[in-house]
C-alpha positions in Angstrom: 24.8 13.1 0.0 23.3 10.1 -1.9 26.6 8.1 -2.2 29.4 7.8 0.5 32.2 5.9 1.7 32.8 4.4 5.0 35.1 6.3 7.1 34.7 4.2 10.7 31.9 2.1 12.0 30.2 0.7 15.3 27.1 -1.9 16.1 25.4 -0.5 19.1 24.2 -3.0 21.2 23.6 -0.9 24.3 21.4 2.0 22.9 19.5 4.9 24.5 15.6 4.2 25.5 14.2 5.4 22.4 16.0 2.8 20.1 16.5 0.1 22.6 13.9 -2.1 19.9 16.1 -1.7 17.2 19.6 -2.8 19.0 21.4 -4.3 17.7 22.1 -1.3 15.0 25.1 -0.2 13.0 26.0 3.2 12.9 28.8 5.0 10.3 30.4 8.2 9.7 30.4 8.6 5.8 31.7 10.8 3.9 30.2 12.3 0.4 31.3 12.7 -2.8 31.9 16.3 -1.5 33.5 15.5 1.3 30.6 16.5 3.7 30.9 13.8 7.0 27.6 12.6 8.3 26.7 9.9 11.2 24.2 7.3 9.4 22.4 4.0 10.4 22.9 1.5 8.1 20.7 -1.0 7.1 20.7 -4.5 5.2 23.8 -6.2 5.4 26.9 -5.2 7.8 29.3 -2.5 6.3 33.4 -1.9 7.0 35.5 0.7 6.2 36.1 1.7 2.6 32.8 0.4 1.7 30.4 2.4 -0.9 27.3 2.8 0.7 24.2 4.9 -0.8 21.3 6.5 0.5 18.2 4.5 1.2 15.4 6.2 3.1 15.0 9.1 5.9 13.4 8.3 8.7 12.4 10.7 11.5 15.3 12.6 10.2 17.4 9.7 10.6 19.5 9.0 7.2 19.1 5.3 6.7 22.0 4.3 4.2 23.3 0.6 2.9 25.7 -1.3 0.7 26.1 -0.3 -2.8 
């Protein structure tokens, strides 16, 4: 899935021990071209819903997506 769209979004601000550094962090369900749903971070820039976002880097098996 290298582009998606929006389907809902959160900023967690309160997050579990092993991310507490990166809080605050936006998190997404997207779904693909395919219609595949995934849970994402996103990074850059705030997203909404109905926003094209695209794939941007993997990290620690984290999918890292942002803004088209």
């Amino acid at each position: 899935m290298m582009t998606a769209t929006v389907y809902t979004e959160t900023v967690v601000h309160a997050a579990p021990e092993q991310f507490v550094a990166a809080a605050p962090y936006q998190l997404a369900i997207v779904i693909g071209e395919d219609g595949s749903r995934a849970t994402v971070r996103i990074t850059g820039e705030r997203v909404a819903i109905g926003d094209r976002v695209q794939f941007a880097e993997d990290r620690g098996g984290i999918a890292f997506y942002r803004r088209s």
